[in-house]
C-alpha positions in Angstrom: 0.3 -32.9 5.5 3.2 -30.5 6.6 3.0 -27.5 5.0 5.8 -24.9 4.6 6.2 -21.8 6.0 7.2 -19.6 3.1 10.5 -17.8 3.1 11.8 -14.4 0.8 13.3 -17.4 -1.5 10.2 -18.9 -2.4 8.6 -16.2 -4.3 7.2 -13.1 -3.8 5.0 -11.1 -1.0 1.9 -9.8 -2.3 0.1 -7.1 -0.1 -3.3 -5.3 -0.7 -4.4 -2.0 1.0 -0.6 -1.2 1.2 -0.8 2.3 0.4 -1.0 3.2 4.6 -1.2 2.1 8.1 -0.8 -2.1 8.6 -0.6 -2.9 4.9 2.6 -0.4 4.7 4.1 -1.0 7.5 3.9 -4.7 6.5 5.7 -4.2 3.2 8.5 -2.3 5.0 9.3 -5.2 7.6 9.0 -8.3 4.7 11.5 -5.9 3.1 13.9 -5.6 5.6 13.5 -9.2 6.3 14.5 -10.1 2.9 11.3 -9.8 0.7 10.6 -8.6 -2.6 6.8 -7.4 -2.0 4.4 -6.9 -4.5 2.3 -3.6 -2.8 -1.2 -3.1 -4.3 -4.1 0.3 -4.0 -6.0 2.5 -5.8 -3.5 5.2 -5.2 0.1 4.6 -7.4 1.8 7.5 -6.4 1.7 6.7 -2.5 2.3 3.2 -3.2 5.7 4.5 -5.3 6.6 6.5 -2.5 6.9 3.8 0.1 8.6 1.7 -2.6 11.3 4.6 -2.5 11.2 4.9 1.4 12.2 0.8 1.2 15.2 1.5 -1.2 18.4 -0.1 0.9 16.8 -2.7 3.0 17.7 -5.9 2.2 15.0 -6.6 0.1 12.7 -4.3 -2.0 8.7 -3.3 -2.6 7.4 -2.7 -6.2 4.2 -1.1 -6.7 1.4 -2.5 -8.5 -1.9 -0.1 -8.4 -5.4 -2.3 -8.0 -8.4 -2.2 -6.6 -9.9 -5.0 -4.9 -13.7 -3.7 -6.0 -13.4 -4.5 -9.2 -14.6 -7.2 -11.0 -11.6 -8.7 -12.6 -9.2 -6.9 -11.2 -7.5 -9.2 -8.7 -7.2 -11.4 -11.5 -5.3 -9.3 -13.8 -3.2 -8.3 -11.0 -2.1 -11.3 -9.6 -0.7 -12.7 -13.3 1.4 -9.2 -14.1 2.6 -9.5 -10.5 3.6 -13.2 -11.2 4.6 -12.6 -15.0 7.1 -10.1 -13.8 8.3 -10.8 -10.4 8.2 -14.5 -9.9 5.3 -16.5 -8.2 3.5 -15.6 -5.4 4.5 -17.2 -2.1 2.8 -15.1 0.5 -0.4 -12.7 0.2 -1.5 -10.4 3.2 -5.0 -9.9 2.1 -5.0 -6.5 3.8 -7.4 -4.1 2.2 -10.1 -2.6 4.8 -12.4 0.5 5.9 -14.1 1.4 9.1 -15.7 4.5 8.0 -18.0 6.0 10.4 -22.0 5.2 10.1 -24.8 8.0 10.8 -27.3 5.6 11.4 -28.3 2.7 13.3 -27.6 0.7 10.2 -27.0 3.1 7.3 -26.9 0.5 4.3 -24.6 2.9 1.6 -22.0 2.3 4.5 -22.8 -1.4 5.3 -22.6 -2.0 1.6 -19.4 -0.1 0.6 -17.8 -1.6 3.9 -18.9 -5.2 3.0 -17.6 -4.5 -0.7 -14.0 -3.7 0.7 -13.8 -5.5 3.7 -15.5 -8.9 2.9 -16.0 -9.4 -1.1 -12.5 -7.6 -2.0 -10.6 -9.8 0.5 -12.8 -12.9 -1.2 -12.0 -11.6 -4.8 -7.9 -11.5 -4.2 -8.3 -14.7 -2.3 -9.4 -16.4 -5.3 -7.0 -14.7 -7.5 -4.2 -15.8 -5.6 -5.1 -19.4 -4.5 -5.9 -20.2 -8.2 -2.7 -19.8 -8.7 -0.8 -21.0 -5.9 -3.1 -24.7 -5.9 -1.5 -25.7 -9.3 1.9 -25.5 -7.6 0.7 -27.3 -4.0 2.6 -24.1 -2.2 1.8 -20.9 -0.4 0.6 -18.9 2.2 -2.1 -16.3 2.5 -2.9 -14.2 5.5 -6.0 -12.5 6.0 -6.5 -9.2 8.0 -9.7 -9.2 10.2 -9.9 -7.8 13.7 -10.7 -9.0 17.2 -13.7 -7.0 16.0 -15.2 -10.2 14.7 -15.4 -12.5 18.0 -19.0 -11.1 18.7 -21.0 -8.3 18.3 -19.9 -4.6 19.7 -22.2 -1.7 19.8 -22.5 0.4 16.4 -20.4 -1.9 14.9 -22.8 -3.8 12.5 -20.8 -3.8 9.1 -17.4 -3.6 10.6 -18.1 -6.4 12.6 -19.4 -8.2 10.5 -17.0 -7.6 7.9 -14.6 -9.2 10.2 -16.7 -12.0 11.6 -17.1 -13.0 8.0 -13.5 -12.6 6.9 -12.5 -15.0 10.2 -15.3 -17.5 8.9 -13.9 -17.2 5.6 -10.6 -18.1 7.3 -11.5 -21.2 8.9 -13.9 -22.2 6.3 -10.4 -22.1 3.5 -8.5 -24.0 5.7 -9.9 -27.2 5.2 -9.0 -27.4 1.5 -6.6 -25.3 1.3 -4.4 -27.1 3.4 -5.0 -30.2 1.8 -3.5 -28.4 -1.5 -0.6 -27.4 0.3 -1.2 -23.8 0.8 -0.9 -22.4 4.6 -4.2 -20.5 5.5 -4.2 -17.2 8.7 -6.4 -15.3 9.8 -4.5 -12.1 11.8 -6.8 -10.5 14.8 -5.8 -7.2 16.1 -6.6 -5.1 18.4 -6.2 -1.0 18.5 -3.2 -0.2 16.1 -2.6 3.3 15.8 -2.8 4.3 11.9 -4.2 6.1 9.7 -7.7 4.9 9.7 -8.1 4.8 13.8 -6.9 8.5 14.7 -9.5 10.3 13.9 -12.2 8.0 15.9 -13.1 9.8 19.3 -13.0 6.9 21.9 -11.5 4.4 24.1 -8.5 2.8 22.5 -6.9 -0.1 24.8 -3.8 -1.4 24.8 -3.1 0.5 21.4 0.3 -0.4 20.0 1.8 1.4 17.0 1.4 0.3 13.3 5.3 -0.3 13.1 5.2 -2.5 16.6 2.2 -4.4 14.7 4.1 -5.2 11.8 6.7 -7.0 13.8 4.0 -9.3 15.2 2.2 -9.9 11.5 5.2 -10.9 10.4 6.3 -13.0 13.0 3.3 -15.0 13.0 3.9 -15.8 9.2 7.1 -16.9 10.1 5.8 -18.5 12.8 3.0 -19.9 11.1 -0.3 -21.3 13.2 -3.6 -20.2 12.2 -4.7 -17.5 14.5 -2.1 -14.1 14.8 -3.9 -12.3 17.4 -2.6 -9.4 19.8 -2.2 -7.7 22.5 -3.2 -10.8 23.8 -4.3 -9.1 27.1 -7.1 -7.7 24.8 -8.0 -10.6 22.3 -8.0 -13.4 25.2 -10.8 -11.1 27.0 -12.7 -11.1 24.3 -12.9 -14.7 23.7 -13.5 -15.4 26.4 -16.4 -13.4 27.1 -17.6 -14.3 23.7 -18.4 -17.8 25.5 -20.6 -16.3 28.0 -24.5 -17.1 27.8 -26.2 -14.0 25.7 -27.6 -12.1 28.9 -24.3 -11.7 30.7 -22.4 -11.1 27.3 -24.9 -8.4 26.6 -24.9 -6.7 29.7 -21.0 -6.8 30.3 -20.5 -5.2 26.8 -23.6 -3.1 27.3 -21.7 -2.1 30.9 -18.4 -1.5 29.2 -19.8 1.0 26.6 -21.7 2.8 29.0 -18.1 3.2 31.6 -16.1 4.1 28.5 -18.0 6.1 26.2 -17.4 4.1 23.0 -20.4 4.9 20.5 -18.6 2.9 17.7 -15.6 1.1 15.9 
């Protein structure tokens, strides 16, 4: 079936992890480009403060504090949002950590990163899709990383945080789509926020939160399943994601070694 790419007219933008970096930056550019976005965190008072910093653009951001951890939550979220403000047209399922590990597999990081990255994306997923299948319209984006093509070193919840999220991706397509509802998956590379600058390592081809928002938002508009970028970076990596395991080992292996990377 042809499915509809969703326009500011159609409903609402819904956006979790807004409170910083991608998420905000996100909310700012629906908003000039017409939106009114729903913005969701833990945190209401930063969420209030980039619903003032969007006051003039064309359209507007209203803040709605959540957190995608909890049981229930999403849930409750997604009806006041949709109670008050009109359905839901668009969700960026944006909400992620990269937090820093001290081990080789520390498991009260793997766990908290999984919680955020990988069952709090699932838990606003289905929160939103229940109620965008009754109507046979939508879109929802979700934010992994180019992260998830194949395994990096010291990168074992992140990555697979990611990897996950892309297979969850995929996976919702297939019926999704057949209920009317536009699935992405957006792939990034090195985007300079919030939660990147204070990592001590090789960033390539970074571009700036702002510059990455443009592209995000593009590709909804654009629609397509895959918003990846810089390309220069993401085609790389598929591509040597499709190299037999010794040379993909030994090329990454190699490229850690040349650039000092010790994690993502």
């Amino acid at each position: 079936m042809t499915l509809a790419r969703m326009k500011p007219g159609d409903g609402v933008a819904w956006i979790t992890g807004a409170s910083s970096g991608i998420g905000e930056a996100v909310a700012l550019e629906l908003a000039q480009r017409g939106w009114t976005v729903a913005i969701t965190a833990r945190r209401l008072d930063q969420l209030e403060e980039i619903a003032r910093r969007a006051e003039g653009l064309p359209g507007r951001v209203v803040a709605h504090a959540g957190d995608v951890t909890e049981t229930g939550a999403m849930k409750a979220l997604v009806d006041a949002i949709e109670s008050v403000h009109g359905p839901i047209a668009l969700a960026f399922v944006n909400a992620g950590i990269a937090p820093d590990s001290p081990g080789v597999l520390d498991m009260a990081v793997f766990e908290r990163i999984i919680a955020v990255n990988l069952t709090g994306t699932a838990r606003a997923l289905s929160a939103v899709i229940a109620r965008m299948t009754p109507r046979k319209r939508g879109q929802v984006a979700i934010n992994a990383s180019v992260a998830g093509y194949g395994g990096l070193p010291a990168s074992s919840a992140y990555g697979v945080s990611k990897a996950a999220a892309i297979h969850l991706g995929e996976t919702l397509k297939f019926q999704c789509e057949r209920d009317g509802i536009r699935v992405q998956v957006v792939n990034p590379g090195w985007i300079d926020t919030p939660m990147t600058r204070p990592k001590d390592l090789p960033m390539p081809f970074i571009i700036s939160q702002d510059e990455a928002a443009r592209r995000i938002v593009d590709g909804f508009e654009r629609g397509g399943f895959e918003i990846t970028f810089p390309r220069r970076l993401s085609w790389v990596m598929k591509a040597v994601n499709l190299l037999p395991y010794p040379l993909y080992f030994w090329l990454i292996a190699r490229g850690a070694r040349r650039t000092g990377a010790k994690s993502l």
